[in-house]
C-alpha positions as CSV (number, residue, x, y, z in Angstrom):
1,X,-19.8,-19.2,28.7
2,X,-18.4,-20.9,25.8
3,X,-19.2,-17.6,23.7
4,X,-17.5,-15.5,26.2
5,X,-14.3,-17.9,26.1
6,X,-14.2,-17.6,22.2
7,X,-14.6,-14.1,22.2
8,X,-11.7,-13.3,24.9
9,X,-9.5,-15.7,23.2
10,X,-10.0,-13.3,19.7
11,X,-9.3,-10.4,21.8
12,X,-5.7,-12.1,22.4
13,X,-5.2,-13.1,19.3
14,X,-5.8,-9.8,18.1
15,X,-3.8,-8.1,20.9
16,X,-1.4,-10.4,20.6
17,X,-0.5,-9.8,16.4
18,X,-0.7,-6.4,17.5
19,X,2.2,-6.2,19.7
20,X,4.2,-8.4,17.2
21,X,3.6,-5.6,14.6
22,X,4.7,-2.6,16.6
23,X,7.3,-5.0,17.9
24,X,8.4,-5.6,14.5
25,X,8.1,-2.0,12.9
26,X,10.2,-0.9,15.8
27,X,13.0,-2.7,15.5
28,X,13.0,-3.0,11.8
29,X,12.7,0.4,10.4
30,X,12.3,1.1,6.5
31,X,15.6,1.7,4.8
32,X,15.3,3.4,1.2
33,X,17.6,2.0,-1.0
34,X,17.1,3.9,-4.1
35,X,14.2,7.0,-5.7
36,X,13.2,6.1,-9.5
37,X,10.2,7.4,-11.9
38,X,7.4,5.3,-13.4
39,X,4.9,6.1,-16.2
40,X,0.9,5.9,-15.6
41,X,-1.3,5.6,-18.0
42,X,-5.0,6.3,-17.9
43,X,-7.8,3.6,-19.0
44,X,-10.0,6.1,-19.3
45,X,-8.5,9.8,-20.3
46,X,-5.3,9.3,-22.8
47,X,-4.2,12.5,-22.0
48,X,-3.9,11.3,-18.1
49,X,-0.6,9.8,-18.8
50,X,1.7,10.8,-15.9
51,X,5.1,10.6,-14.2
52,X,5.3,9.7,-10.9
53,X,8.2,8.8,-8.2
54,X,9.4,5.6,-6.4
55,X,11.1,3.9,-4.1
56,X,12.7,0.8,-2.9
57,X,12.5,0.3,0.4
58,X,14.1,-2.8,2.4
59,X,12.7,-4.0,5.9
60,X,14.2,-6.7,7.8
61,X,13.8,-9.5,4.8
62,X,11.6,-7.5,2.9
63,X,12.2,-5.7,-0.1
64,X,9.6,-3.7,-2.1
65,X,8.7,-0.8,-4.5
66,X,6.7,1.9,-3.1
67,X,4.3,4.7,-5.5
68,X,4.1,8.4,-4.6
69,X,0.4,9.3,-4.6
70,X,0.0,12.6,-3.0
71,X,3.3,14.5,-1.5
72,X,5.3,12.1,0.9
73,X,2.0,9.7,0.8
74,X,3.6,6.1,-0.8
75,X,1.7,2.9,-1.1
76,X,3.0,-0.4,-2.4
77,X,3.7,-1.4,-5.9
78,X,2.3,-5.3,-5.3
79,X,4.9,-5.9,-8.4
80,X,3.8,-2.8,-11.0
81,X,4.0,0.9,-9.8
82,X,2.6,2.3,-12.9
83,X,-1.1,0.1,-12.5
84,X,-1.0,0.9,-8.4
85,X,-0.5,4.6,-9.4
86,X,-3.3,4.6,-11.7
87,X,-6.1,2.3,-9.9
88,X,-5.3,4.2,-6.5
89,X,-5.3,7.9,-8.0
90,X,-5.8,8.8,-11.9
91,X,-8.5,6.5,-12.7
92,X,-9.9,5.8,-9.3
93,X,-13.2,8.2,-9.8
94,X,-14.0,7.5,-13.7
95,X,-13.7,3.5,-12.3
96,X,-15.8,4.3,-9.3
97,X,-18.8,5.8,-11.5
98,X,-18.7,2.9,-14.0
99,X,-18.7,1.1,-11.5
100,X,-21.6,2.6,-9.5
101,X,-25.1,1.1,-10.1
């Protein structure tokens, strides 16, 4: 019983943050203030260094830089464009075989 409780009152919780973020993404949509260009550079290849395209984008109270990875695909900055560029995309394979045991 006391299992049963716990576990319906997670499925609330979770339904619950749910709703708030479709509530919130509705009714504050992403504005894009202004389009600028970042430099990547590769850990692994130093000819990998590339150009790519952001954004600001402002939301309610927030306001962040968003990273072009693929063609109208953007992911956030987290503070510097040219590192989430490069650990998201450029490097992201070479780290993964390092990386693999």
């Amino acid at each position: 019983m006391v299992k049963l409780l716990g576990f319906l009152i997670g499925v609330v919780v979770v339904v619950g943050l749910a709703g708030y973020i479709f509530y919130f993404q509705r009714n504050n949509p992403k504005k894009i203030v202004e389009y600028g260009r970042t430099e990547s550079k590769s850990h692994y290849s130093p000819h990998k260094n590339v150009t790519v395209r952001t954004r600001r984008v402002k939301q309610a109270h927030l306001d962040y830089w968003e990273v072009e990875i693929a063609k109208d695909v953007w992911i956030d900055c987290a503070g510097d464009c040219g590192e989430a560029y490069r650990t998201s995309k450029s490097d992201f394979w070479e780290h993964q075989q390092i990386e693999a045991p």
